[in-house]
C-alpha positions in Angstrom: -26.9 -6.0 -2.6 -26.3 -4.0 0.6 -24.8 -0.6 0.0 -21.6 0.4 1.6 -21.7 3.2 4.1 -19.9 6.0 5.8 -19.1 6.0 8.8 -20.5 9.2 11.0 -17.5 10.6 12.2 -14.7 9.7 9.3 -16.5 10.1 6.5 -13.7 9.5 4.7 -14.0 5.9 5.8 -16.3 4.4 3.5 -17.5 1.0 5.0 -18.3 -2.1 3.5 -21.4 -4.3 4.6 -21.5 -6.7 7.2 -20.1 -10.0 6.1 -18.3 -8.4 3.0 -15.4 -10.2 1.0 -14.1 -9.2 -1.8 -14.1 -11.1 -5.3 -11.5 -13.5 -6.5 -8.3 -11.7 -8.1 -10.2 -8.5 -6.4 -8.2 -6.1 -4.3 -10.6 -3.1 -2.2 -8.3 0.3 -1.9 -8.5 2.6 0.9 -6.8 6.0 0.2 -7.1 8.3 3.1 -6.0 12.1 4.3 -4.9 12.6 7.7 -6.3 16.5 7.3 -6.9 18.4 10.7 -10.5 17.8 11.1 -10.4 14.2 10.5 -7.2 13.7 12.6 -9.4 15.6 15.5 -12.3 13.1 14.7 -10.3 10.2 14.6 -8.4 11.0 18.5 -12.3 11.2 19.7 -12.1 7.2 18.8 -9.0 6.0 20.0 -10.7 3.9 22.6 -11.6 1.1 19.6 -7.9 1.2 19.1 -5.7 -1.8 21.6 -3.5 -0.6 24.0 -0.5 -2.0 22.1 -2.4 0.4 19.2 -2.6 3.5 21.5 1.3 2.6 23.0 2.6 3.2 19.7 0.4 6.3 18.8 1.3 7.6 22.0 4.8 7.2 21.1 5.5 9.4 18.1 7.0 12.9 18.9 5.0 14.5 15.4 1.8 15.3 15.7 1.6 14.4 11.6 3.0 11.2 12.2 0.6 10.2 15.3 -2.4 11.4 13.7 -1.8 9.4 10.3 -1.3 6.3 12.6 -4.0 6.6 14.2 -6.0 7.3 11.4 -4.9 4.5 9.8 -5.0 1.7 12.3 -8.7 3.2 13.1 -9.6 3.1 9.4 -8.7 -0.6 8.8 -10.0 -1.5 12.6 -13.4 0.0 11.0 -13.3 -1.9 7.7 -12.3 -5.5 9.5 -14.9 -5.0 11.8 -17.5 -4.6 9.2 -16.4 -7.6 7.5 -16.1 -9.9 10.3 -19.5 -8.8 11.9 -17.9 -8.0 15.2 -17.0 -4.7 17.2 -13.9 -2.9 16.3 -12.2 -3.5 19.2 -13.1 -6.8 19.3 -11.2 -7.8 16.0 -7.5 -9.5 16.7 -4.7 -8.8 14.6 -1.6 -11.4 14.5 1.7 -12.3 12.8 2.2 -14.8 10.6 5.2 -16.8 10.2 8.6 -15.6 8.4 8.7 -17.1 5.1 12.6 -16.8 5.8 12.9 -17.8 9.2 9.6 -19.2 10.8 9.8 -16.4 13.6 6.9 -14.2 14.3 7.1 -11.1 12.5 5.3 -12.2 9.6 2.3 -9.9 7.5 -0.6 -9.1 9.7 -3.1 -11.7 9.5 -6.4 -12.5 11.1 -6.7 -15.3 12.7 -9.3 -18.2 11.6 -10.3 -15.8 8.5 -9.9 -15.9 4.9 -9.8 -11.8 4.7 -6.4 -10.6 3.9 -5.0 -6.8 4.0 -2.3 -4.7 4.0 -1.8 -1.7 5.3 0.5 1.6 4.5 1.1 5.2 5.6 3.5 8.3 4.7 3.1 11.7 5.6 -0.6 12.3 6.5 -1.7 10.3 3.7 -3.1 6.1 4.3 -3.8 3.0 1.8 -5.7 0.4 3.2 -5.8 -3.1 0.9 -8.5 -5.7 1.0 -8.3 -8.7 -0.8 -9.8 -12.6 -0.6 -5.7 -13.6 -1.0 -2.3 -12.4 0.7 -2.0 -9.2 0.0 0.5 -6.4 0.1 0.0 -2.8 -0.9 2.9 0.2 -0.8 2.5 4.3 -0.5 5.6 6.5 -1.0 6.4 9.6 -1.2 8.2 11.2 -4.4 10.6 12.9 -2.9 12.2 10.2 -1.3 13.9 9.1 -4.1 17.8 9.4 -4.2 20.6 7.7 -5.2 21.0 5.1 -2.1 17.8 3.9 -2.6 19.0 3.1 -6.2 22.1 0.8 -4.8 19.5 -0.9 -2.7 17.4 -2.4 -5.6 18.8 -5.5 -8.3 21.7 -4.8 -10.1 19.7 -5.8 -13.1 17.1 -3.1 -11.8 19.9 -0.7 -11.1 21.1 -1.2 -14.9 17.9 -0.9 -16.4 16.8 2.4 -14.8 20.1 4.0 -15.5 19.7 3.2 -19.0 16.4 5.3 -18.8 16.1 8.9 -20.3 17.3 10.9 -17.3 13.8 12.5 -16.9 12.5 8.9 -17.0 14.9 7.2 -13.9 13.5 9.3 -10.8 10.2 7.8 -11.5 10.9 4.2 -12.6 13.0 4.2 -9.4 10.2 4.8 -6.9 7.8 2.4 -9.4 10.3 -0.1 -8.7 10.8 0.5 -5.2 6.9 0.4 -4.3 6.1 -2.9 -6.8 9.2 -4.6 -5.0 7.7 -3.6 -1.5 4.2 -4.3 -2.2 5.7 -7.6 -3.1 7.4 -8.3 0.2 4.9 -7.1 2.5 2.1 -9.8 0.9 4.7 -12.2 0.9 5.8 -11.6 4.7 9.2 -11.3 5.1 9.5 -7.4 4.6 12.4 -5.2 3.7 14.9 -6.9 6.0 17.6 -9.6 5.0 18.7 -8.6 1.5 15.6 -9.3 0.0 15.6 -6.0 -2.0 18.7 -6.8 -3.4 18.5 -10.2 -4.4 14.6 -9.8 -6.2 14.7 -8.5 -9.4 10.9 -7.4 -10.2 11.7 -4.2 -11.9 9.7 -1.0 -13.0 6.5 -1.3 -14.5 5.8 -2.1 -18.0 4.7 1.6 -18.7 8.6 2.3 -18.5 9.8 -0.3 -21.3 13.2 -2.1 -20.9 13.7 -4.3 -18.7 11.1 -5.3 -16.2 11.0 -9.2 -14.6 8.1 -8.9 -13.0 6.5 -10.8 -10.1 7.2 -13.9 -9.0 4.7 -16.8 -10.4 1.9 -16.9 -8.6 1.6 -12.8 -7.6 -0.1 -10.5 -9.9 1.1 -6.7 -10.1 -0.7 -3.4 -10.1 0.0 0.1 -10.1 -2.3 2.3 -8.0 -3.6 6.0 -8.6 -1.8 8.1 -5.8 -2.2 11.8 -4.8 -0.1 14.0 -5.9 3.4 13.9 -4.8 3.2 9.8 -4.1 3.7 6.7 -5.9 1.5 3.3 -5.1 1.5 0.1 -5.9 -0.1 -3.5 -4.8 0.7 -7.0 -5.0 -1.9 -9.8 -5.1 -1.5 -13.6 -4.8 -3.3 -15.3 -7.4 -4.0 -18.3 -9.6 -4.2 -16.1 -12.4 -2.4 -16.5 -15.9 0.7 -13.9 -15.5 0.3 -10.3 -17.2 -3.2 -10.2 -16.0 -4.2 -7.1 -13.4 -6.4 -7.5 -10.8 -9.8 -5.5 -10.6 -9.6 -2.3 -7.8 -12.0 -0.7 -6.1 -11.0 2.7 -4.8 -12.6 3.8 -1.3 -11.8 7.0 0.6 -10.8 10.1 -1.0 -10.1 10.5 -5.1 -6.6 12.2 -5.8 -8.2 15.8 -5.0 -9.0 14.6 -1.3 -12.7 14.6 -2.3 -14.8 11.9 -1.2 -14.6 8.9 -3.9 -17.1 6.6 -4.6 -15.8 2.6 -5.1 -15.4 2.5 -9.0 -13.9 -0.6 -10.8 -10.2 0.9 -12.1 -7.6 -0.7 -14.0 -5.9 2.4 -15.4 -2.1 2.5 -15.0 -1.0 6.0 -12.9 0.3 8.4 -15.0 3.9 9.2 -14.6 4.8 13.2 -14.8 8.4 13.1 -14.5 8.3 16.6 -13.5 7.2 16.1 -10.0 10.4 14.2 -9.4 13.3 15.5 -7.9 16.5 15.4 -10.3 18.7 13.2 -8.2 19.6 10.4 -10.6 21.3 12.0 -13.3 24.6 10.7 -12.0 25.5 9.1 -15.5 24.4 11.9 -17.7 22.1 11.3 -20.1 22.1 7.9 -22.4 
């Protein structure tokens, strides 16, 4: 078997071999750090970006912000390329259809290829998903969390995380939140159009309660995250529901260290502690 490699200026960026595709009911996880030395790497290769690419990254008026784009869309450009067995540059990135409306603004796909991926970023942190099926894959940050992004979730999602232990609903909210958007993204139709609202997927199992869980044919799985961050992914598959798929972890381990790909089905540990207190607004049960 070919060993994966690194690549010589973003080592970070661990690369599989030429031709690779990833295992039935198999997702690949990228988890990278936009720190100052690879950021300054990373501008020295915006050339294998697209100008629509460099437009955009060119755009942003934070530094953070542009150098986590950049980081990112060079990261997966890297990986695709590897796979494919063609130049960086050279790989084409489109849109499928709407599942909702047919238009254009589908999940990223590429074209004539039976890789799928998915792609996230907040902060100066990036996820990068690789998988043989539609995929979709979700990073957010803990702090986000706040009582208008409860009223944005299922009222049966709403219910069941304010029946939590208070120190419990600041992280089931964000669990929800990134399963639900991991969801959507592999699907294709996104955040937009009340989708949030009318899918009831719920927090993970880990939480107890109520929990729906993804729609038949998807399989569900929560991802180790730095600190401060919350992941999840979603995976189409043919799979009997309740099972996980197998990860691979690529990039950096939660430290920022370089990680080595390791099979890992663990669930992410929850420390409520981390959260802000923002969803105590019914006192405790």
């Amino acid at each position: 078997m070919t060993a994966w490699t690194r690549h010589h200026l973003l080592p970070q960026v661990a690369l599989p071999p030429t031709g690779y595709r990833p295992a039935a009911d198999h997702i690949d996880v990228w988890t990278l750090h936009a720190d100052p030395v690879t950021a300054d790497r990373a501008q020295r290769l915006t050339t294998l970006l697209n100008a629509s690419e460099r437009r955009r990254a060119n755009s942003f008026l934070s530094t953070d912000r542009r150098d986590t784009y950049v980081l990112a869309h060079l990261a997966l450009r890297l990986i695709l390329a590897n796979c494919l067995g063609t130049a960086p540059r050279a790989v084409t990135i489109s849109r499928a259809p709407c599942p909702s409306c047919d238009k254009p603004h589908g999940r990223p796909t590429l074209p004539e290829s039976d890789l799928h991926f998915s792609l996230s970023h907040t902060r100066t942190t990036v996820m990068i998903a690789l998988a043989p099926t539609r995929v979709g894959i979700d990073l957010e940050a803990v702090d986000r969390v706040d009582a208008a992004l409860l009223r944005r979730l299922h009222p049966n999602e709403q219910e069941a995380i304010h029946r939590l232990p208070s120190a419990h609903r600041s992280p089931a909210l964000l669990d929800c939140w990134v399963r639900k958007e991991a969801y959507l993204k592999g699907y294709g139709t996104g955040l937009g159009a009340g989708h949030l609202q009318r899918l009831d997927i719920g927090p993970g199992p880990e939480f107890g309660g109520h929990s729906a869980g993804p729609p038949a044919g998807w399989l569900l799985a929560p991802l180790a995250a730095p600190p401060g961050y919350a992941a999840a992914a979603a995976l189409r598959s043919r799979t009997a529901a309740g099972r996980q798929p197998t990860i691979a972890r690529h990039g950096c381990d939660l430290c920022g260290r370089p990680a080595h790909a390791a099979d890992e089905n663990r669930l992410r540990r929850v420390r409520p502690a981390t959260y802000l207190s923002v969803l105590d607004i019914q006192g405790e049960p």
